[in-house]
N, CA, C and O atoms as CSV, one atom per row, in Angstrom:
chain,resi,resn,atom,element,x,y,z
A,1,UNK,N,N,35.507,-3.990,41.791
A,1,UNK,CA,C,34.805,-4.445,40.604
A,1,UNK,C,C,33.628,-3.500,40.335
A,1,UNK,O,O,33.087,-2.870,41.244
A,2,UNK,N,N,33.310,-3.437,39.245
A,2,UNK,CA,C,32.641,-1.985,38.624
A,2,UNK,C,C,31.354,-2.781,38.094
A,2,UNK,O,O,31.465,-3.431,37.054
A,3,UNK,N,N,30.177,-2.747,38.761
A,3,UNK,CA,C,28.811,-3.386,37.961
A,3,UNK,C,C,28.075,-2.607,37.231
A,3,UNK,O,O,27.666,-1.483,37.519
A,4,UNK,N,N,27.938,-3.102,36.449
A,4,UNK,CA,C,27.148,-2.613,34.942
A,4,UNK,C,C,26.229,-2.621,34.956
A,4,UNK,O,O,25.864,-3.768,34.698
A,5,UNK,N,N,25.147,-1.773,35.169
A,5,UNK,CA,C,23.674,-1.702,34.321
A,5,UNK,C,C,23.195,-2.425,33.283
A,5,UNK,O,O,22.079,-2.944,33.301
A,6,UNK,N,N,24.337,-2.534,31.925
A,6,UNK,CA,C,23.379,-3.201,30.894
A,6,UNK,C,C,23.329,-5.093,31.182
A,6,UNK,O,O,23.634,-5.840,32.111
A,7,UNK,N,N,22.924,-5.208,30.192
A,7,UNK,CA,C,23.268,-6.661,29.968
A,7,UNK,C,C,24.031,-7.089,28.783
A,7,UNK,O,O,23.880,-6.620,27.655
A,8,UNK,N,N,25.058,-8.232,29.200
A,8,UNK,CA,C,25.986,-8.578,27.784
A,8,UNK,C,C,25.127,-9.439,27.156
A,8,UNK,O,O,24.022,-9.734,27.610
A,9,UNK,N,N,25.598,-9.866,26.103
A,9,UNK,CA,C,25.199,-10.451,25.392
A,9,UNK,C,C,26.029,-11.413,24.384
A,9,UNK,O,O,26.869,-10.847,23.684
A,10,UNK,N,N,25.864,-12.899,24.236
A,10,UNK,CA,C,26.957,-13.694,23.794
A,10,UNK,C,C,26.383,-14.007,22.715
A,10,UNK,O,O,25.208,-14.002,23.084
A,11,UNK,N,N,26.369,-14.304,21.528
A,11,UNK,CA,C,26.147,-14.780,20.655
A,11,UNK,C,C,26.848,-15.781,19.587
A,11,UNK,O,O,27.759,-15.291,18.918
A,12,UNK,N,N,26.541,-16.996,19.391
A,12,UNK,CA,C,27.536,-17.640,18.838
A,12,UNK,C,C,27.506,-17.543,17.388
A,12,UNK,O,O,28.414,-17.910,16.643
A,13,UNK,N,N,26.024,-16.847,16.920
A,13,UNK,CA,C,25.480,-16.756,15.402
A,13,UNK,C,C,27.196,-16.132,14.445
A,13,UNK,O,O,28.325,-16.028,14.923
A,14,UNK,N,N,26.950,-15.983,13.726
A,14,UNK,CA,C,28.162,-15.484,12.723
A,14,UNK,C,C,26.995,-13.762,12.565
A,14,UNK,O,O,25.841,-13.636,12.158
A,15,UNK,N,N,28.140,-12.580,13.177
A,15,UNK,CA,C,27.784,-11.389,13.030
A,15,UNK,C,C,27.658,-10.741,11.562
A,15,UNK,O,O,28.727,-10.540,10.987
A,16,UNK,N,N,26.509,-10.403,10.912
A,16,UNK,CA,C,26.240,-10.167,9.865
A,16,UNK,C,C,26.541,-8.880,9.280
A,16,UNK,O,O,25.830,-7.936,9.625
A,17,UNK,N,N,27.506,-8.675,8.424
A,17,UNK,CA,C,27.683,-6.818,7.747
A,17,UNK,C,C,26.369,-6.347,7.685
A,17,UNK,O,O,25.939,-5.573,8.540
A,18,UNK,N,N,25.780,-6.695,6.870
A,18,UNK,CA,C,24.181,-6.051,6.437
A,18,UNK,C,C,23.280,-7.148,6.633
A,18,UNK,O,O,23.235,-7.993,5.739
A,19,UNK,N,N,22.343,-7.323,7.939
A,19,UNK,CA,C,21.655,-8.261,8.440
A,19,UNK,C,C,20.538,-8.305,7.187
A,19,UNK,O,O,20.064,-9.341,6.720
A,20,UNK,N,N,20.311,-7.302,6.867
A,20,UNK,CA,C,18.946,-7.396,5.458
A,20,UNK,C,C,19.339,-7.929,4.564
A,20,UNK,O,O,18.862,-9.022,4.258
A,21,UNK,N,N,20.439,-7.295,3.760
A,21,UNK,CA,C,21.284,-8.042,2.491
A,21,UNK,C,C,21.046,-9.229,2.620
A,21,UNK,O,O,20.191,-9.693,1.865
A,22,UNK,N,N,21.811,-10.283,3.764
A,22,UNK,CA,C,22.296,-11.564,3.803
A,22,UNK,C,C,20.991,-12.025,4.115
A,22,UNK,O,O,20.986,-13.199,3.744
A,23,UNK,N,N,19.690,-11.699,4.677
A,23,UNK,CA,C,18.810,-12.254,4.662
A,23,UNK,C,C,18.007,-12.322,3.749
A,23,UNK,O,O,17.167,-13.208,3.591
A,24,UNK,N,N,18.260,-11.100,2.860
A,24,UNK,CA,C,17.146,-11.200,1.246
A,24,UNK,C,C,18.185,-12.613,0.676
A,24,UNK,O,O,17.621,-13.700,0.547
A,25,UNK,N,N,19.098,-12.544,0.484
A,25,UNK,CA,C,19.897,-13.404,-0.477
A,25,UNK,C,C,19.476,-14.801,0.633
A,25,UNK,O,O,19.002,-15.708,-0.051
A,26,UNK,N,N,19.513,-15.028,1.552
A,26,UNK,CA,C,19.310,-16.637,1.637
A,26,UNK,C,C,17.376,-17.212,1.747
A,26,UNK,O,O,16.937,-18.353,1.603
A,27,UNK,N,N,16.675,-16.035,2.018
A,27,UNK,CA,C,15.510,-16.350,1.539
A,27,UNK,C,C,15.269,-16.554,0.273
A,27,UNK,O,O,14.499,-17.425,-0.133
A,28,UNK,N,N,15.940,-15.731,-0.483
A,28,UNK,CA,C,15.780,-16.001,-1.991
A,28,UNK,C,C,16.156,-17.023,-2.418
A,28,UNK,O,O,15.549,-17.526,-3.364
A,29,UNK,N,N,17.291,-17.659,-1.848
A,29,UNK,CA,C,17.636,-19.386,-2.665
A,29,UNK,C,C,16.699,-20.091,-2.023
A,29,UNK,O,O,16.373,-21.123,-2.610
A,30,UNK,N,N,16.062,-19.831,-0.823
A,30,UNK,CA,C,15.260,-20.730,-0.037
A,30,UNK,C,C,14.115,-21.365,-1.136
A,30,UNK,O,O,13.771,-22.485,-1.515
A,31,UNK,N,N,13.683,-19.727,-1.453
A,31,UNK,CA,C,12.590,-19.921,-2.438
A,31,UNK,C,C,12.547,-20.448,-3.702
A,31,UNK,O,O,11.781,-21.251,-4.235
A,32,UNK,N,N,13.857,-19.630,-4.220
A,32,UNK,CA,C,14.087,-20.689,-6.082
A,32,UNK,C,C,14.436,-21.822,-5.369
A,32,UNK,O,O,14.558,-22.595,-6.319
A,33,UNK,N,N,14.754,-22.665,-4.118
A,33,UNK,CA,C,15.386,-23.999,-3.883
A,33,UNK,C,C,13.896,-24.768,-4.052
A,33,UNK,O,O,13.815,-25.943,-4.408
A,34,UNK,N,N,12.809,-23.982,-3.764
A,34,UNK,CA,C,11.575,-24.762,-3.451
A,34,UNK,C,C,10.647,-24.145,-4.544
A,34,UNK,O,O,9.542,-23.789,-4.136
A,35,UNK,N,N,10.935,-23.951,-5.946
A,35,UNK,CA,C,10.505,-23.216,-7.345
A,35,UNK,C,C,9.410,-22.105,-7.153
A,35,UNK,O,O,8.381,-22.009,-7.822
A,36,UNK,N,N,9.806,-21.278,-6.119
A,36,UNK,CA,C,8.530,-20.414,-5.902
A,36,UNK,C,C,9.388,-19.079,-6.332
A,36,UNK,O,O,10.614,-19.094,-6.228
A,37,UNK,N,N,8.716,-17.974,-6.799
A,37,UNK,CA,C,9.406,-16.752,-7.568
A,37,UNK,C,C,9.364,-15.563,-5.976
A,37,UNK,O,O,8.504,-15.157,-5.194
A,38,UNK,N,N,11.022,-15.381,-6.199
A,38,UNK,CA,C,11.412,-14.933,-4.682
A,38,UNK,C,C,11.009,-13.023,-4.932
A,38,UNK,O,O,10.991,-12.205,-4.013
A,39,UNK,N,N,10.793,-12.789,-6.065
A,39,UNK,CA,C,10.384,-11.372,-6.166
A,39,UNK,C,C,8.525,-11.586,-5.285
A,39,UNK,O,O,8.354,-11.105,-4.165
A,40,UNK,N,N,7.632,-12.166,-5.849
A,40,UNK,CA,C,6.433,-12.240,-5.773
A,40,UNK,C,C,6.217,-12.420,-4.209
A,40,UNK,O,O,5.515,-11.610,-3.604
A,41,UNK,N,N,6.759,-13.373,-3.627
A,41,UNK,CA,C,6.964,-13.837,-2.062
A,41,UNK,C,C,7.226,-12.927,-1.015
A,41,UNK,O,O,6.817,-12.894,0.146
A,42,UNK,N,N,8.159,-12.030,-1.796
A,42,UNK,CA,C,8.598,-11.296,-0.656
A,42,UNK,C,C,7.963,-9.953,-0.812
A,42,UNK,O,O,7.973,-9.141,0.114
A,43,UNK,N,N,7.341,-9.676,-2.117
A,43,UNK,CA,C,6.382,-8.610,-2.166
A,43,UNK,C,C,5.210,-9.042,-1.164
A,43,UNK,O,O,4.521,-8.325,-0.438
A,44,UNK,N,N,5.194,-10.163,-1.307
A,44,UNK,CA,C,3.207,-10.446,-0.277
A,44,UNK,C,C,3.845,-10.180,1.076
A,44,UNK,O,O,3.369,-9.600,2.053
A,45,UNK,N,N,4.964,-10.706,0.911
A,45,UNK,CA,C,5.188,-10.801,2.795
A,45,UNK,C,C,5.491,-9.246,3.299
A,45,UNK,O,O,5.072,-8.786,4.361
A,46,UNK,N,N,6.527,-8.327,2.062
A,46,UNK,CA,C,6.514,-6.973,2.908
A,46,UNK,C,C,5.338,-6.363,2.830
A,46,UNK,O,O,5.496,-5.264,3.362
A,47,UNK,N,N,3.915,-6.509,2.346
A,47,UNK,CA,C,2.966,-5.875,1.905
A,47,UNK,C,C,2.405,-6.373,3.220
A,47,UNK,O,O,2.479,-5.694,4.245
A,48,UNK,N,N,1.887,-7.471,3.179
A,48,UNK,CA,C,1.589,-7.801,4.604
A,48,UNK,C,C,1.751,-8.510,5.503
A,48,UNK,O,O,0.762,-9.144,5.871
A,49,UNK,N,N,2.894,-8.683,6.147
A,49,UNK,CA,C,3.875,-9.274,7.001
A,49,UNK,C,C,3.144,-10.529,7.381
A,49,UNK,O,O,2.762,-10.576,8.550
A,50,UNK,N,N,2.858,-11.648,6.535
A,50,UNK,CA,C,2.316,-12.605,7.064
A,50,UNK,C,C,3.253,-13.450,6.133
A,50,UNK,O,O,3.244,-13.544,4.906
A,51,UNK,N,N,4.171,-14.115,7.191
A,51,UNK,CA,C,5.365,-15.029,7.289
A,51,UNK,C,C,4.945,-15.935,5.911
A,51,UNK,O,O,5.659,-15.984,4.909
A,52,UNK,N,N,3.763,-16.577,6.047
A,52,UNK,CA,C,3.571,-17.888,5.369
A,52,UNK,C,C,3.632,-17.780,3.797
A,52,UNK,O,O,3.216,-18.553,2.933
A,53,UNK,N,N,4.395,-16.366,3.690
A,53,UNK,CA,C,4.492,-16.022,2.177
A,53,UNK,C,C,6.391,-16.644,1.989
A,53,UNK,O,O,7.056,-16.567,0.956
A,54,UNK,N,N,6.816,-17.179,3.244
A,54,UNK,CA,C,8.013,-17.248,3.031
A,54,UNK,C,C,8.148,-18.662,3.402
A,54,UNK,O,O,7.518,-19.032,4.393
A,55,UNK,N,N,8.960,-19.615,2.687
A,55,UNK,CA,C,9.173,-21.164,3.105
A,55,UNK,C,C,9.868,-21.400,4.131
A,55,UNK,O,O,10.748,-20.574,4.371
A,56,UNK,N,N,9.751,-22.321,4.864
A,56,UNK,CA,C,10.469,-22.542,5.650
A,56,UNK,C,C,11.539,-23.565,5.381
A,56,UNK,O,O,12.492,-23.912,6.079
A,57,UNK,N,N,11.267,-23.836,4.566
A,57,UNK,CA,C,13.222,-24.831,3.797
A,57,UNK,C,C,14.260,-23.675,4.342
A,57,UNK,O,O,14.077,-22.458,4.296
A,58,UNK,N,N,15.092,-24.190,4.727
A,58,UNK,CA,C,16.580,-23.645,5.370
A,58,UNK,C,C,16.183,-22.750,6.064
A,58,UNK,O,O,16.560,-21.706,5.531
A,59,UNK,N,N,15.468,-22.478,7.221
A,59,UNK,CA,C,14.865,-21.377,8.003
A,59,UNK,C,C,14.541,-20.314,7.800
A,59,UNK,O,O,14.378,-19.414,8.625
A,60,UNK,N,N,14.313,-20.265,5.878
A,60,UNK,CA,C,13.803,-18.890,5.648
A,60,UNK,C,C,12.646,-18.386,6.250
A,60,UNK,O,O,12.507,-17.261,5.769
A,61,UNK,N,N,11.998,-18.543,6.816
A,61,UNK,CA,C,11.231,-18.022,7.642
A,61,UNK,C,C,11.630,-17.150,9.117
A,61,UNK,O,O,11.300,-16.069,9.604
A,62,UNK,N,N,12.404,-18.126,9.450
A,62,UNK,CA,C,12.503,-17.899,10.825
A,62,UNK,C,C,13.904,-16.419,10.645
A,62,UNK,O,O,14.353,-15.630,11.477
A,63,UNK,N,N,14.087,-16.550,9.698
A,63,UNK,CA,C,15.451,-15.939,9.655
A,63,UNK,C,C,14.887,-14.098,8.847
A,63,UNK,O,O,15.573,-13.080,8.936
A,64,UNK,N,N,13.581,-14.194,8.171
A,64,UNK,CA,C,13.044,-12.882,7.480
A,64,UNK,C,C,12.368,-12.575,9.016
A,64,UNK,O,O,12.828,-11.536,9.490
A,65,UNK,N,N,11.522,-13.155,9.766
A,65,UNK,CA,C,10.833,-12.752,10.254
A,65,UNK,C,C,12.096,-11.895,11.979
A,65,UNK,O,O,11.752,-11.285,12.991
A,66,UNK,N,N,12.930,-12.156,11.664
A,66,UNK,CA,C,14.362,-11.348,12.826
A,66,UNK,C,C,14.391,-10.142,11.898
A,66,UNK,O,O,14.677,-9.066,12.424
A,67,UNK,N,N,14.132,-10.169,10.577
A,67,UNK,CA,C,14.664,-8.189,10.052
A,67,UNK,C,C,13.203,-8.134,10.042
A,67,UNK,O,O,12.319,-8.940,9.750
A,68,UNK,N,N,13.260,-5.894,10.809
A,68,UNK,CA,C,11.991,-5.645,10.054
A,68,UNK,C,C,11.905,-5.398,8.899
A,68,UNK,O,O,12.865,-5.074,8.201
A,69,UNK,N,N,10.197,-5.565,8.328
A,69,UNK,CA,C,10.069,-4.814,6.961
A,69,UNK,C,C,10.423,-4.245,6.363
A,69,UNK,O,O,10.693,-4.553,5.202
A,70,UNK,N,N,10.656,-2.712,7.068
A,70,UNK,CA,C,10.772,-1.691,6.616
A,70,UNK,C,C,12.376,-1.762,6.156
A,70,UNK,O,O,12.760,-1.454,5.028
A,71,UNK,N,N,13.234,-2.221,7.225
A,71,UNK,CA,C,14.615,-2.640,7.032
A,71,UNK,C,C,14.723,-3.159,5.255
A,71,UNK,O,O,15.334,-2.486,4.425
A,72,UNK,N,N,13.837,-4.764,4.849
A,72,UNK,CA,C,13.796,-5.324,3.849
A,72,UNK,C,C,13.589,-4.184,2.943
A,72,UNK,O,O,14.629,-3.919,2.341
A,73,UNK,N,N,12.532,-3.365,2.618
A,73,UNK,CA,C,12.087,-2.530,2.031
A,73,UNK,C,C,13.136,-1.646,1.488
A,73,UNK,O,O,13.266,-1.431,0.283
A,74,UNK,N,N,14.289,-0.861,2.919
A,74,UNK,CA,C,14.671,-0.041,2.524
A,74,UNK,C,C,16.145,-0.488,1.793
A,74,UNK,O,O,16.958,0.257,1.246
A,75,UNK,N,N,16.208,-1.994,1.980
A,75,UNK,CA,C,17.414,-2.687,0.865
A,75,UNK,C,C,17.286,-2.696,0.052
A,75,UNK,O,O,18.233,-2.468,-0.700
A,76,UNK,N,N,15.988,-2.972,-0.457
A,76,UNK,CA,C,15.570,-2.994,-1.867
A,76,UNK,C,C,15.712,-1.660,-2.616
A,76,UNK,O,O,16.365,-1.463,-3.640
A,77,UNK,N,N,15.094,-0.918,-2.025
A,77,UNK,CA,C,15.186,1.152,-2.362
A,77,UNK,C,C,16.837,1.238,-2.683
A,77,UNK,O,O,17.292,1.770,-3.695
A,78,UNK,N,N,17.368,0.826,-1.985
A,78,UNK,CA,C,19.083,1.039,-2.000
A,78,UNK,C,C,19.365,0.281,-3.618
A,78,UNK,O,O,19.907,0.742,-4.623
A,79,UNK,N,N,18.788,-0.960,-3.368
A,79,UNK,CA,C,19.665,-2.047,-4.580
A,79,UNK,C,C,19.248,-0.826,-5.453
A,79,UNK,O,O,20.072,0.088,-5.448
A,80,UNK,N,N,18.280,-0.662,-6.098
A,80,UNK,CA,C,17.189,-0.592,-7.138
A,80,UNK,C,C,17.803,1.128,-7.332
A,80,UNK,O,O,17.697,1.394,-8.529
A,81,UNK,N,N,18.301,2.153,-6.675
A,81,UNK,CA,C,18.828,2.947,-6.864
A,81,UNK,C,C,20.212,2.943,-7.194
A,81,UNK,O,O,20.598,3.778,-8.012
A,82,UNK,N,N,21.099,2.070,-6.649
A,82,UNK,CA,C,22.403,1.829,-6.977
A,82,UNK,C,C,22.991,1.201,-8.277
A,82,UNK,O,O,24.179,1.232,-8.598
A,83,UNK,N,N,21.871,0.569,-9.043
A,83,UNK,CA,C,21.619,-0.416,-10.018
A,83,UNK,C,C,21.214,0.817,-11.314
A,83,UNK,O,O,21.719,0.804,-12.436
A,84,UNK,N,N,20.189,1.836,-10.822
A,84,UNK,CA,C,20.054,2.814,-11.918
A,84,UNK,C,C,20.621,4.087,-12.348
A,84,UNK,O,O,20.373,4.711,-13.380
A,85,UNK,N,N,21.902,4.551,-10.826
A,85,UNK,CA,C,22.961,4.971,-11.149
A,85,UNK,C,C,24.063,4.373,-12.112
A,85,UNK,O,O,24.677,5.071,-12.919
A,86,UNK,N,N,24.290,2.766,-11.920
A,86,UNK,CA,C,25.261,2.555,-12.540
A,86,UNK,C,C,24.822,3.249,-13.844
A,86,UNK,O,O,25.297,4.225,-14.426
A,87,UNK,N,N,23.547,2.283,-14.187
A,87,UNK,CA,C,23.181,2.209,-15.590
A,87,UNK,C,C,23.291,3.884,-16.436
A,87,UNK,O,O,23.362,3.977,-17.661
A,88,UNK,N,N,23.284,4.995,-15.570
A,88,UNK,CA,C,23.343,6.481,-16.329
A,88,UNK,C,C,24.575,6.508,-16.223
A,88,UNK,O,O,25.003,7.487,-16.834
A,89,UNK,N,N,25.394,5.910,-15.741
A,89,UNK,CA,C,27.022,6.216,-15.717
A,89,UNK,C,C,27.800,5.926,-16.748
A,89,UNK,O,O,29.006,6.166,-16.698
C-alpha cells in the first residue's frame, strides 16, 4: 500500500463550473429576494470586503464570503467585456 502525502478531500457540496458565476447569481436573488439593489451591495462589499453589505437570506453571505474579491471582480471584467463584444458584432 502506497501512502500519500496529501490529504483527500470529500465533499458532498454540488461541484461548481464557475464558483464566482454561481455565486454572483445566487447572491443576487438573495438580495432582489430581500429588495436591496444587488449592483450597489456588491460594489460596497468588493470595495471593502465587509460582508454586512451582503444578506444573509439563503446564505448569501456565507456563500460570497468562500470566493475571493478579486475572483468576484474579475467575473464582472469578463461579463462586462463579453457583453460589449457582442454588442460591436
Amino acid at each position: 500500500m502506497v501512502k500519500s502525502e496529501e490529504t483527500m478531500r470529500f465533499s458532498l457540496e454540488k461541484e461548481l463550473k464557475n464558483p464566482a458565476r454561481e455565486v454572483i447569481l445566487l447572491v443576487c436573488d438573495a438580495l432582489k429576494d430581500k429588495g436591496y439593489d444587488p449592483v450597489s451591495q456588491l460594489v460596497g462589499y468588493i470595495i471593502s470586503g465587509d460582508p454586512t453589505y451582503i444578506t444573509s437570506y439563503k446564505n448569501a453571505r456565507s456563500l460570497v464570503k468562500r470566493v475571493e474579491r478579486d475572483e468576484l471582480l474579475e467575473e464582472f471584467v469578463k461579463a462586462y467585456i463579453d457583453s460589449i463584444a457582442k454588442t460591436e458584432e
